[in-house]
Biopython code that builds the backbone (N, CA, C, O; Angstrom):
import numpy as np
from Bio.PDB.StructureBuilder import StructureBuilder

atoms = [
    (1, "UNK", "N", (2.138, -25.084, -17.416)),
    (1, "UNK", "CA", (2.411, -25.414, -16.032)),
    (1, "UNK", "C", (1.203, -26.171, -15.493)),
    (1, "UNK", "O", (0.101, -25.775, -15.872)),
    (2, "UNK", "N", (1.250, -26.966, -14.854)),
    (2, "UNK", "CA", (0.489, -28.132, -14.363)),
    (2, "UNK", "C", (1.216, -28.324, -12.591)),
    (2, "UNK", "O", (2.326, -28.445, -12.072)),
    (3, "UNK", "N", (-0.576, -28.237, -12.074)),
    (3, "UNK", "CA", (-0.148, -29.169, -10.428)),
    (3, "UNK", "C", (-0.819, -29.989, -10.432)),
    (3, "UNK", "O", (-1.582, -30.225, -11.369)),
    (4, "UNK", "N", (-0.714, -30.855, -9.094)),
    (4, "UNK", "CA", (-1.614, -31.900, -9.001)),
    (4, "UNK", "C", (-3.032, -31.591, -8.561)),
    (4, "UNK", "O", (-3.850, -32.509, -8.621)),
    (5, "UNK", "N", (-3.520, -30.066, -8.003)),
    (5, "UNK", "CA", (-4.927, -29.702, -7.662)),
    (5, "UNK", "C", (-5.612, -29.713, -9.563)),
    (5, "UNK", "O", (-6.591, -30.344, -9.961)),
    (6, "UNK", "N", (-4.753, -28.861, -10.341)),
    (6, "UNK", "CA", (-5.378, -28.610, -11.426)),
    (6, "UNK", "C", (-5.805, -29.936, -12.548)),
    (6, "UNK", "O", (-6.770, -30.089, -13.297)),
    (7, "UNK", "N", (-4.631, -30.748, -12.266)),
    (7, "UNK", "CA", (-4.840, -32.509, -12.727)),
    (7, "UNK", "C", (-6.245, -32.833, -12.100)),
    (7, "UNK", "O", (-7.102, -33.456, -12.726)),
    (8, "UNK", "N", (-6.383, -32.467, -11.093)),
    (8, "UNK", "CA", (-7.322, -33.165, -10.320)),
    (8, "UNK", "C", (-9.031, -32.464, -10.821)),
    (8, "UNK", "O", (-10.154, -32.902, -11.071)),
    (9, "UNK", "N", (-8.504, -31.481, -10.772)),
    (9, "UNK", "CA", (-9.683, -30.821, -11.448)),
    (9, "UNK", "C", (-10.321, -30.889, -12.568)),
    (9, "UNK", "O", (-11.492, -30.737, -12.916)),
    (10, "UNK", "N", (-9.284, -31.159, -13.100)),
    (10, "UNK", "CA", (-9.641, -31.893, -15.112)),
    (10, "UNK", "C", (-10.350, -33.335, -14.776)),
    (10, "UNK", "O", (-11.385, -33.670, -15.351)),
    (11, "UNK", "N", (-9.861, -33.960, -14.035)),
    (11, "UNK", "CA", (-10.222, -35.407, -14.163)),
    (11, "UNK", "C", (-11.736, -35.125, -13.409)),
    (11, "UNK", "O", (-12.630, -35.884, -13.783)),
    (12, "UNK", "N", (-11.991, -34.411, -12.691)),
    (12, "UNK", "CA", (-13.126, -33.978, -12.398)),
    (12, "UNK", "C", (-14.550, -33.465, -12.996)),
    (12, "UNK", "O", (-15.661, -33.979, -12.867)),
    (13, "UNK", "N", (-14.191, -32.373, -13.639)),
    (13, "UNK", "CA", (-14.358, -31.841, -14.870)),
    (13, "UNK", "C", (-15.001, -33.501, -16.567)),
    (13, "UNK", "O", (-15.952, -33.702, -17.323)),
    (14, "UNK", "N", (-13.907, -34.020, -16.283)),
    (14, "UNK", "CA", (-13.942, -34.924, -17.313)),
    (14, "UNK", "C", (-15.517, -35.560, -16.872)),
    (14, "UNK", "O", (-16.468, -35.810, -17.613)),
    (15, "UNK", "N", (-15.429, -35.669, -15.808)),
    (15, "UNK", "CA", (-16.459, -36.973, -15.253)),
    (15, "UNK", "C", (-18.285, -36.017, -15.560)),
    (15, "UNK", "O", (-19.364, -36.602, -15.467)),
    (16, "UNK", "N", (-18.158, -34.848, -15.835)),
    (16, "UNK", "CA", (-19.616, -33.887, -16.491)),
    (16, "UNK", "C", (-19.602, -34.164, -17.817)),
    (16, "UNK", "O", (-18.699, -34.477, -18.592)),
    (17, "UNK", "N", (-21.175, -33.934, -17.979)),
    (17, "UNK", "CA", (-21.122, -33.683, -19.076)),
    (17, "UNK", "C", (-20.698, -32.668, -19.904)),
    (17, "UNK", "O", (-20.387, -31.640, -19.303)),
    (18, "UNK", "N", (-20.581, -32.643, -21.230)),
    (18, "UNK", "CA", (-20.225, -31.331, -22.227)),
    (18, "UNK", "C", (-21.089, -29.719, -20.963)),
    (18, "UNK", "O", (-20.563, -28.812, -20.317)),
    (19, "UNK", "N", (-22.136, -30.026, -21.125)),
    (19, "UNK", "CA", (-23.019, -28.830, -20.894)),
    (19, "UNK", "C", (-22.466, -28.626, -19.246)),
    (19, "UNK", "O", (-22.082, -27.569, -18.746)),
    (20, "UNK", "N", (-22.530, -29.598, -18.768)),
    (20, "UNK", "CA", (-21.736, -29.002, -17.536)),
    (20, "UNK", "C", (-20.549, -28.367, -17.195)),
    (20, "UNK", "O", (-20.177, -27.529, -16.373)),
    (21, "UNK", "N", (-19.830, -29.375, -18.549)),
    (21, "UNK", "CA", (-18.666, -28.749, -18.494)),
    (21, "UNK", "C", (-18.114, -27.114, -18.965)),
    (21, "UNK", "O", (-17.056, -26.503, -18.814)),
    (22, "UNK", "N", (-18.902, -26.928, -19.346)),
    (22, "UNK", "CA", (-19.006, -25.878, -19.864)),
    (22, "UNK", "C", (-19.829, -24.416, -19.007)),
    (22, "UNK", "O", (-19.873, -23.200, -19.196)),
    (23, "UNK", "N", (-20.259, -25.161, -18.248)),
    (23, "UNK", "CA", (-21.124, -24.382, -16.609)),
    (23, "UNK", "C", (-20.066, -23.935, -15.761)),
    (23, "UNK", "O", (-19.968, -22.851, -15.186)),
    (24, "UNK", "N", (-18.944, -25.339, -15.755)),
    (24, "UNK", "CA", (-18.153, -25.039, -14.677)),
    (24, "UNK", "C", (-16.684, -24.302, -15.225)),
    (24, "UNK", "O", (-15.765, -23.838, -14.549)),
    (25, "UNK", "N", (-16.800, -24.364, -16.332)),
    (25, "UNK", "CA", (-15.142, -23.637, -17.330)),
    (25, "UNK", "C", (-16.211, -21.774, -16.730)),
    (25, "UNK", "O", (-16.007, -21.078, -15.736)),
    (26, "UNK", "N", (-17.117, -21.615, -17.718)),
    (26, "UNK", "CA", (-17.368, -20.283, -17.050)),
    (26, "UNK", "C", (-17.039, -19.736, -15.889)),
    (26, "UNK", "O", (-16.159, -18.934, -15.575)),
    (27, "UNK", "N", (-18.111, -20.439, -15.125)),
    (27, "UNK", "CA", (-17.610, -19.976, -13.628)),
    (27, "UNK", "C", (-16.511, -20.051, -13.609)),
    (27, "UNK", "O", (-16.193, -18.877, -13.420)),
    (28, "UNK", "N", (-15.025, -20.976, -13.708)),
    (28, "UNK", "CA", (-13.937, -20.508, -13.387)),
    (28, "UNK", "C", (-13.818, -19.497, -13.783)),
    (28, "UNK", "O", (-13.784, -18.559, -12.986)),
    (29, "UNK", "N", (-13.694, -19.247, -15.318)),
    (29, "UNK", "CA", (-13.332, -18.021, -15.709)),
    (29, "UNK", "C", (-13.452, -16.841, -15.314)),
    (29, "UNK", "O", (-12.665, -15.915, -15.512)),
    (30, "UNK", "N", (-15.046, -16.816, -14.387)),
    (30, "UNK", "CA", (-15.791, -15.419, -14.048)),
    (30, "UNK", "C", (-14.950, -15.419, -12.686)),
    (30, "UNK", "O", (-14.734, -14.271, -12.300)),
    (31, "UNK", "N", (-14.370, -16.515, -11.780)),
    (31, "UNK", "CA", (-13.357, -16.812, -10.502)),
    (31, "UNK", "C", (-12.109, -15.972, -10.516)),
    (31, "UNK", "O", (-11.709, -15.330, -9.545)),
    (32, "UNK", "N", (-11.480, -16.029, -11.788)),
    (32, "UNK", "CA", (-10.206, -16.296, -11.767)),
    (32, "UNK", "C", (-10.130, -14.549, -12.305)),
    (32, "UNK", "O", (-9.378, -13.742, -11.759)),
    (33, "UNK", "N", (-10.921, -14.244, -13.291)),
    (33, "UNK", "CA", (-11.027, -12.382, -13.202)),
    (33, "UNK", "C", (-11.066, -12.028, -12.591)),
    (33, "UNK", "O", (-10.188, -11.171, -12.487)),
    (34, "UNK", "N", (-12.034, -12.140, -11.402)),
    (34, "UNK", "CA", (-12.246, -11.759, -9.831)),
    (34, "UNK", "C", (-10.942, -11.754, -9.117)),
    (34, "UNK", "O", (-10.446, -10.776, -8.558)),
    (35, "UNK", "N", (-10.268, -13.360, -9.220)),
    (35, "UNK", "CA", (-8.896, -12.856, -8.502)),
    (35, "UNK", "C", (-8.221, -12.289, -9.215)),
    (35, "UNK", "O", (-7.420, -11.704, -8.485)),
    (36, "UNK", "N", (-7.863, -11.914, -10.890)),
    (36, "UNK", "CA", (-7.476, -10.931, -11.268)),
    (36, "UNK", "C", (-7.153, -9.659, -11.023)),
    (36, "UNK", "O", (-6.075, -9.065, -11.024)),
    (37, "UNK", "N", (-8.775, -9.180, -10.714)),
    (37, "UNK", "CA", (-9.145, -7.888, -10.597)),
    (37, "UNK", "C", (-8.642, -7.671, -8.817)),
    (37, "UNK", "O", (-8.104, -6.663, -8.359)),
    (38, "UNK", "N", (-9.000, -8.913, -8.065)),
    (38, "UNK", "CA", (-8.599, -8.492, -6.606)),
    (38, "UNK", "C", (-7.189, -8.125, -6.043)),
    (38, "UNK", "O", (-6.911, -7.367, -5.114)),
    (39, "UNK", "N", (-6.121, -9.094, -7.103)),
    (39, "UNK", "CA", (-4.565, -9.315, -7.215)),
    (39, "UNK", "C", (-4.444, -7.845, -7.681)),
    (39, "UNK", "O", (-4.006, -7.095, -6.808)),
    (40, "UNK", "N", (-4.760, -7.232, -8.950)),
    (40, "UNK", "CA", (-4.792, -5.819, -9.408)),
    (40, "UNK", "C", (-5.052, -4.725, -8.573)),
    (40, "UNK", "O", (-4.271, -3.780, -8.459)),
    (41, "UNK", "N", (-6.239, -4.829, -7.920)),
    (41, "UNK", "CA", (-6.308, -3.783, -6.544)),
    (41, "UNK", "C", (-5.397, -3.433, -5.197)),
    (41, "UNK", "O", (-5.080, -2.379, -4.644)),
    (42, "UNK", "N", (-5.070, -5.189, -4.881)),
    (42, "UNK", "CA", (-4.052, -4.722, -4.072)),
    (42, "UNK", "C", (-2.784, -4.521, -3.951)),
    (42, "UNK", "O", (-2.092, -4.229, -2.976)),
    (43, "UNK", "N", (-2.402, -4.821, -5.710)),
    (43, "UNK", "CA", (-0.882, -4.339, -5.930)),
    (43, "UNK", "C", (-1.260, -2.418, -5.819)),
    (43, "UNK", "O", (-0.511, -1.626, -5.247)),
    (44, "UNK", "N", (-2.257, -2.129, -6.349)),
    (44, "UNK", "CA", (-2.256, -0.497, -6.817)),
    (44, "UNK", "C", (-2.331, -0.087, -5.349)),
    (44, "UNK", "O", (-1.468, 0.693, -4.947)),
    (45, "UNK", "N", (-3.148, -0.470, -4.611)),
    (45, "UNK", "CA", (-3.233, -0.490, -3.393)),
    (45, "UNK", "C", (-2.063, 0.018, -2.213)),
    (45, "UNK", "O", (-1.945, 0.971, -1.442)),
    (46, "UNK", "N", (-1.286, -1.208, -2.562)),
    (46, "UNK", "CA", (0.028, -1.614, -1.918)),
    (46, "UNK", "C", (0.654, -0.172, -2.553)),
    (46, "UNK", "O", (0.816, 0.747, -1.750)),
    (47, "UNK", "N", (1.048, 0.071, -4.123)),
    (47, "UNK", "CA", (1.816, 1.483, -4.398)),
    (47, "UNK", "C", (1.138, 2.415, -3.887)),
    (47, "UNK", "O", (2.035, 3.144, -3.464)),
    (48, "UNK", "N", (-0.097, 3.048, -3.551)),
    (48, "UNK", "CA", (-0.228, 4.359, -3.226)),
    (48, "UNK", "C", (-0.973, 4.135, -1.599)),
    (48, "UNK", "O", (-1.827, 4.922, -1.191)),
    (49, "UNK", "N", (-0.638, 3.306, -1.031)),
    (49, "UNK", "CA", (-0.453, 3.350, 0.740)),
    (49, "UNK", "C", (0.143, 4.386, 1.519)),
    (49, "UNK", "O", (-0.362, 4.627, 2.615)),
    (50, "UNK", "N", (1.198, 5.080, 1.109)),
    (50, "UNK", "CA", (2.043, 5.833, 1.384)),
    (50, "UNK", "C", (1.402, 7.306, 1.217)),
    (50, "UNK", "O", (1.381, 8.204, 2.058)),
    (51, "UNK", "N", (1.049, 7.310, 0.319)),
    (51, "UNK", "CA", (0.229, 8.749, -0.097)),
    (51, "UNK", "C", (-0.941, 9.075, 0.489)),
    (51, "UNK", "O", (-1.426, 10.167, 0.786)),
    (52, "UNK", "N", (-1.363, 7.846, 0.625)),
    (52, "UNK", "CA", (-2.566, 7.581, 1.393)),
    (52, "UNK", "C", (-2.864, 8.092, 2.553)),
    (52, "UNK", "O", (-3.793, 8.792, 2.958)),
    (53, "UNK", "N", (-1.679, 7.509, 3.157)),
    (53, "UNK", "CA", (-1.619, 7.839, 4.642)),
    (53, "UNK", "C", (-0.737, 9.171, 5.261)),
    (53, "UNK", "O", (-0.630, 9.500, 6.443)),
    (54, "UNK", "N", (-0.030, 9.950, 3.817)),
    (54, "UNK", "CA", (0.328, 11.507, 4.077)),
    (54, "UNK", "C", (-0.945, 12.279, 3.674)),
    (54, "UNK", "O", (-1.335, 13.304, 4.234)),
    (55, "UNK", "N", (-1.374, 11.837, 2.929)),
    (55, "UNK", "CA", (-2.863, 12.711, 2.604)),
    (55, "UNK", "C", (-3.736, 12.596, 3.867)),
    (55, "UNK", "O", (-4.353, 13.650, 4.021)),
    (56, "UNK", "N", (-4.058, 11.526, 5.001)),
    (56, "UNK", "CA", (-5.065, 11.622, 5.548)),
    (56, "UNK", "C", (-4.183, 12.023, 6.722)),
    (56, "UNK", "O", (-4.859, 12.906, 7.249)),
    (57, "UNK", "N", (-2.847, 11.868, 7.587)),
    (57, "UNK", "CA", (-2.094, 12.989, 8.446)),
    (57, "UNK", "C", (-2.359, 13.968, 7.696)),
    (57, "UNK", "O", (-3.587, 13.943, 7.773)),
    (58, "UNK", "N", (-2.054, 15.051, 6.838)),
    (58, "UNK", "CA", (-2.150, 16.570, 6.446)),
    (58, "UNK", "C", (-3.652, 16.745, 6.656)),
    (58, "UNK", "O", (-3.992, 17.699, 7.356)),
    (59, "UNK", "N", (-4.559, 15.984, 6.166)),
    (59, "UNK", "CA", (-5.860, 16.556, 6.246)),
    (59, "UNK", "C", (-6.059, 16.313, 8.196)),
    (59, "UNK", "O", (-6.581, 17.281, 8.747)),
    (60, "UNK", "N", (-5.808, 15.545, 8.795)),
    (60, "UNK", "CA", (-5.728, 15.553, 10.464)),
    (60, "UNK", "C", (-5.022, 16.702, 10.784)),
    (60, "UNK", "O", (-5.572, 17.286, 11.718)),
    (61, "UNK", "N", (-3.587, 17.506, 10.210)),
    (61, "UNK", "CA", (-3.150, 18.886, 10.996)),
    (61, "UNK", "C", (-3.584, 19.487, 10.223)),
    (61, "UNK", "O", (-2.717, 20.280, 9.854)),
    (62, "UNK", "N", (-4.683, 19.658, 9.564)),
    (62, "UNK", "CA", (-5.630, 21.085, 9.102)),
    (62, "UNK", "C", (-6.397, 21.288, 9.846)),
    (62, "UNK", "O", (-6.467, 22.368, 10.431)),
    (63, "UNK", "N", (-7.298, 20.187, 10.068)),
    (63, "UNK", "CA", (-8.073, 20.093, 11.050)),
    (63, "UNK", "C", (-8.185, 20.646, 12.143)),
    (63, "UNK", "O", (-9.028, 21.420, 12.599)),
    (64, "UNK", "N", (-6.835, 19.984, 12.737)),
    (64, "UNK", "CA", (-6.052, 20.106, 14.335)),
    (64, "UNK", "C", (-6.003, 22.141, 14.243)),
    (64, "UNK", "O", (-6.208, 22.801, 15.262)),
    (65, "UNK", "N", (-5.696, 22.827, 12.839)),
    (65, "UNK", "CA", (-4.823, 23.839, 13.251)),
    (65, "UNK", "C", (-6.378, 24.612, 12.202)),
    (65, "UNK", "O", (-6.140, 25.473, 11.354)),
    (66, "UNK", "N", (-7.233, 24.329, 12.355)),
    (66, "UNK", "CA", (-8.731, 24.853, 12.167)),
    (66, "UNK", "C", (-8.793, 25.724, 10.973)),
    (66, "UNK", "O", (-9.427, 26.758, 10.763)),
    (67, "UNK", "N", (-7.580, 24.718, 9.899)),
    (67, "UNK", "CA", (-7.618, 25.275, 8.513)),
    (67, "UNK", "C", (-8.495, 24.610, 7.543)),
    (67, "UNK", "O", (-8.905, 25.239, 6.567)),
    (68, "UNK", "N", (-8.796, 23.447, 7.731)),
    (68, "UNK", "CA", (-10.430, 22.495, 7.210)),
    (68, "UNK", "C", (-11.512, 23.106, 7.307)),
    (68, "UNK", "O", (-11.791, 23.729, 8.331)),
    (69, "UNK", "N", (-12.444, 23.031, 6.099)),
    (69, "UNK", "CA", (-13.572, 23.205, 6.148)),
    (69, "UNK", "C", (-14.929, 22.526, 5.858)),
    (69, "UNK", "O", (-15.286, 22.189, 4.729)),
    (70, "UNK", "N", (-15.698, 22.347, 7.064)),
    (70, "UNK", "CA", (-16.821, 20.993, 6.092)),
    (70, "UNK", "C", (-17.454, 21.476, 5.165)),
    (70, "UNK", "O", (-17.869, 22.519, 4.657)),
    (71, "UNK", "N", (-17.394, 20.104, 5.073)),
    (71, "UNK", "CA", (-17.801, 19.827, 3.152)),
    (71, "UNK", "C", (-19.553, 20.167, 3.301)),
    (71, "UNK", "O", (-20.332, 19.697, 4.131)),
    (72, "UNK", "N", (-19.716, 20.740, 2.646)),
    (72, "UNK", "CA", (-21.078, 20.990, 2.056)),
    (72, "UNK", "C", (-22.233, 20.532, 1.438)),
    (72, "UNK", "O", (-22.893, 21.361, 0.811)),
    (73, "UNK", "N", (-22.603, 19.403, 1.486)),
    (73, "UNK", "CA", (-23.295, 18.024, 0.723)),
    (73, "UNK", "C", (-24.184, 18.639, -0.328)),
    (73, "UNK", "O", (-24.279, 18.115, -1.437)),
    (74, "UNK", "N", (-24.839, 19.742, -0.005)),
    (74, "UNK", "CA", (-25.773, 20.290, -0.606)),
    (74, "UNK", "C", (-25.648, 21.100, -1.719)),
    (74, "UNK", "O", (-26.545, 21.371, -2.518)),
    (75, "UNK", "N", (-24.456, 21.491, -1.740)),
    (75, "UNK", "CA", (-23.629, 22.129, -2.877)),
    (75, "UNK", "C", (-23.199, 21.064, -4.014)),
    (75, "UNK", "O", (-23.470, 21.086, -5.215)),
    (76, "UNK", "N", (-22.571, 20.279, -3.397)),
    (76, "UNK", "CA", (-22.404, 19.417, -4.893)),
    (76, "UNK", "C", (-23.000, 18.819, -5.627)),
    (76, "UNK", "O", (-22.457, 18.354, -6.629)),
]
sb = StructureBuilder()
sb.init_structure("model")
sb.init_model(0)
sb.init_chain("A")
sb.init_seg("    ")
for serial, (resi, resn, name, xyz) in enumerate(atoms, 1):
    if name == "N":
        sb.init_residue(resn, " ", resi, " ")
    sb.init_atom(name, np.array(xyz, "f"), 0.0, 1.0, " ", f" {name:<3s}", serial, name[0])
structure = sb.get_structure()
C-alpha cells in the first residue's frame, strides 16, 4: 500500500545520503513502535474503561459508607 505522503517521503529520503539514510529509516522505525505501542494502550485502555470506572465508584461508596481504609505507605 502506497500514498502520496509516503511517495513523497522516499523521494525525500532518496535525496540523503546512504548514512543518512539510514539515520532517518531508524528514527522512523523507533516513531512508528511508539505509535504502535500508543495505538496498543489505547485499544487496552478503551476495553477496560468500564471496570475502571466501577472499580473507582465502589471504592467512592466505601469510602462514603466508612468501609475504606488508608493505605499505610510505611508498611509496604
Amino acid at each position: 500500500m502506497s500514498s502520496a505522503a509516503i511517495a513523497t517521503v522516499l523521494k525525500m529520503m532518496e535525496s540523503l545520503s546512504v548514512e543518512a539514510q539510514d539515520r532517518v529509516a531508524e528514527h522512523l522505525r523507533e516513531y512508528i513502535n511508539d505509535l504502535q505501542d500508543e495505538i496498543q494502550w489505547n485499544e487496552s485502555f478503551e476495553r477496560t474503561q468500564q471496570k475502571l470506572v466501577a472499580a473507582a465508584q465502589r471504592a467512592k461508596q466505601e469510602i462514603a459508607e466508612g468501609q475504606a481504609k488508608a493505605l499505610d505507605y510505611d508498611q509496604l
